[in-house]
N, C-alpha and C positions, 0 to 999 in steps of 0.2 A: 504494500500500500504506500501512500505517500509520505516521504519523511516528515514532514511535518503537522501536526493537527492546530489548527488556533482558537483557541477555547475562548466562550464567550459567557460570562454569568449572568444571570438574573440580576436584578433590582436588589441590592440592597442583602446579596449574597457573595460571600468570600470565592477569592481563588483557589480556595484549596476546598473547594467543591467539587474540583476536577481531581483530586488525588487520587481516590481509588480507581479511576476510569485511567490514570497516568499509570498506575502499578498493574494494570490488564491487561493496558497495550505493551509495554513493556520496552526496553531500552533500543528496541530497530524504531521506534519513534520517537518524534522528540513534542512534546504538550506543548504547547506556548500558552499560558494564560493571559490573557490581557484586562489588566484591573481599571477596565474604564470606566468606572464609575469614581476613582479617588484619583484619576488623571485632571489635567485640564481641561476646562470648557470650551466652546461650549456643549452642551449637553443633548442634543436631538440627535434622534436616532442617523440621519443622514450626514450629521458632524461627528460623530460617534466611529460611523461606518468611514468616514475619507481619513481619518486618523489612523484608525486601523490597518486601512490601506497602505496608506504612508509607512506604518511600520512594518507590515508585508514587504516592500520594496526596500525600505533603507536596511535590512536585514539580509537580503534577499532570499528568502522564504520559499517565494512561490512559485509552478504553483502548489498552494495547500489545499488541507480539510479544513473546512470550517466545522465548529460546534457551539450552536448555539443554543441558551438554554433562556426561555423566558423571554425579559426584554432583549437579552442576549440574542434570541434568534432573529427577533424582529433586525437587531444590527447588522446581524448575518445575512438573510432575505438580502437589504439595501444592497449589501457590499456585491452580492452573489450577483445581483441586476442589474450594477452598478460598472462592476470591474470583474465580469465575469474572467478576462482574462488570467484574475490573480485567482481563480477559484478552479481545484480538481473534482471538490465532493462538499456537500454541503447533509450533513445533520440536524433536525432541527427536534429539538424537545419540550415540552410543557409551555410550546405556543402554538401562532394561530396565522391566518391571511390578515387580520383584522380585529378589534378589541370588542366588534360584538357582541354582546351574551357572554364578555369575559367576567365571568364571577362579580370578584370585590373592588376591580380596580375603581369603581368611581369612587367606593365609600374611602378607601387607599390613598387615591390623590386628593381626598376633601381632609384628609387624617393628615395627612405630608404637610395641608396649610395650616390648618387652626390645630392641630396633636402633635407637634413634633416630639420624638422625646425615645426612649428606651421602650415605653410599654408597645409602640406602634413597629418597633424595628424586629421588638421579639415576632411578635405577632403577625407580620412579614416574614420572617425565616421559619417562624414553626408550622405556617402554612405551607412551605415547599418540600415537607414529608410526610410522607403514609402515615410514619410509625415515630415517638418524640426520639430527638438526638441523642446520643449519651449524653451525661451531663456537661464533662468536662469539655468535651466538643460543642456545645451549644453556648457556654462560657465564652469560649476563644471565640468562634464564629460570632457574637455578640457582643465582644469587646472589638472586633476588627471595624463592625459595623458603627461602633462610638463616632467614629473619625470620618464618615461621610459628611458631606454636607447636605442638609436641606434642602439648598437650592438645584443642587443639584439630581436630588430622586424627583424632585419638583419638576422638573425642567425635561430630564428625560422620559418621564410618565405622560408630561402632558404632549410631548410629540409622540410620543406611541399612541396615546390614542388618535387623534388626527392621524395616524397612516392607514392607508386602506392600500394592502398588497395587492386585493383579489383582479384589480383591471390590468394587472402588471407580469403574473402569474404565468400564464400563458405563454412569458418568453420567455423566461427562464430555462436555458438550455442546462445547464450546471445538473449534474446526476446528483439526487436528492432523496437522503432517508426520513422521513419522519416516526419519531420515536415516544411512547405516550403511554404516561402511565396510569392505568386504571384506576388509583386511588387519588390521580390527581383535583384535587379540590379550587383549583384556579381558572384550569381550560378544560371542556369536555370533550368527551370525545368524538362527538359533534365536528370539534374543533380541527382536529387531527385529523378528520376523515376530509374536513374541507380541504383545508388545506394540501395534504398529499393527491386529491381529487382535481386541484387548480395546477397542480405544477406538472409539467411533461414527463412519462415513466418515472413518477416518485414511487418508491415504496411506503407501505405505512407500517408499521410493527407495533402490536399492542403489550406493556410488557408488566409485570407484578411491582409497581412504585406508584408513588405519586405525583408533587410534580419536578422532582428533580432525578431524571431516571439515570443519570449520569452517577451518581453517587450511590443512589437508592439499588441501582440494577446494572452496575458497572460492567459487567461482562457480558450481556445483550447488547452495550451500547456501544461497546470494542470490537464486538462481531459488526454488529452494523456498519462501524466504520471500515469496516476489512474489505466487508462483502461490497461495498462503494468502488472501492480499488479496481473489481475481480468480475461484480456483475452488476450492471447500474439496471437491470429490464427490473419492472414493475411488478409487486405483488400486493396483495391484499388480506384483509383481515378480516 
């Protein structure tokens, strides 16, 4: 598969999200996480995406796997439609074409203005698992998360929702897994079916996590990155 994967997180979710999906894929790859949410602004999903690019290139990376997770995938989509040429394989998890019928994000972004604080940060990362974190893992991942700013979940939430993927979809030529976890409590799967339905020979994979299937179900998400490499034709769930 491709040497390199560039891993993309959710809102208000640590890079070391992608850990155990780093120890599956194992040392013939190299993870790249990019913590763009504690980088500089500014913060929409299409300033998000040309940054990233930029580090694609000034690295010279490409081309990669993308793996996006959440708002993460939404930056992933951009980049994939964007700069297909820096793109081999795109994964996309616990999102969507579109914010939809997505869950909680409006009460989320009304919470981000008038609730800033710890009890909203938890409550954002204990939603992106089936089952609660260890403790001590849920400590660090929420100490990590002290040091975001505001402005910035603010900022990238409210251009997520304003994006609507689904007229765009269609041209996405980039071989594409969509990966989705059944106890995911954010997107449905609904969601997932759209989505891998809009994009040309997408796979859809349904797998036992919820919505971070990258951590939750690290070794379905390794295979799906492999089988990207080896066989991009479509299948269904």
């Amino acid at each position: 598969m491709v040497a390199t994967v560039v891993a993309l997180p959710g809102t208000l979710c640590p890079p070391e999200i992608f850990d155990l999906l780093d120890r599956e894929l194992g040392d013939a790859v190299e993870v790249d996480v990019v913590p763009w949410l504690t980088g500089p602004g500014p913060w929409t999903v299409s300033d998000i995406a040309r940054t990233v690019a930029g580090r694609i290139e000034s690295r010279s990376l490409g081309p990669v796997c993308l793996c996006g997770h959440s708002t993460g995938g939404a930056i992933a989509l951009e980049l994939a439609l964007e700069r297909p040429d820096l793109v081999a394989g795109l994964l996309l998890t616990g999102t969507g074409a579109s914010m939809t019928g997505h869950g909680d994000v409006d009460a989320i972004i009304r919470r981000v203005d008038v609730d800033w604080g710890a009890s909203l940060r938890a409550d954002v990362l204990d939603r992106s698992f089936a089952e609660p974190l260890p403790p001590e893992l849920r400590r660090r991942w929420l100490t990590w998360s002290d040091a975001v700013r505001q402005d910035a979940v603010a900022a990238v939430l409210a251009s997520q929702a304003a994006v609507d993927f689904r007229p765009r979809l269609t041209d996405l030529a980039v071989p594409t897994h969509v990966v989705h976890g059944v106890h995911d409590r954010a997107r449905s799967i609904a969601d997932a079916r759209e989505l891998a339905a809009l994009i040309p020979a997408a796979r859809l994979t349904v797998v036992d996590a919820g919505h971070s299937a990258m951590h939750e179900a690290p070794t379905e998400v390794a295979n799906a990155l492999r089988a990207l490499a080896v066989d991009p034709s479509p299948s269904t769930v």
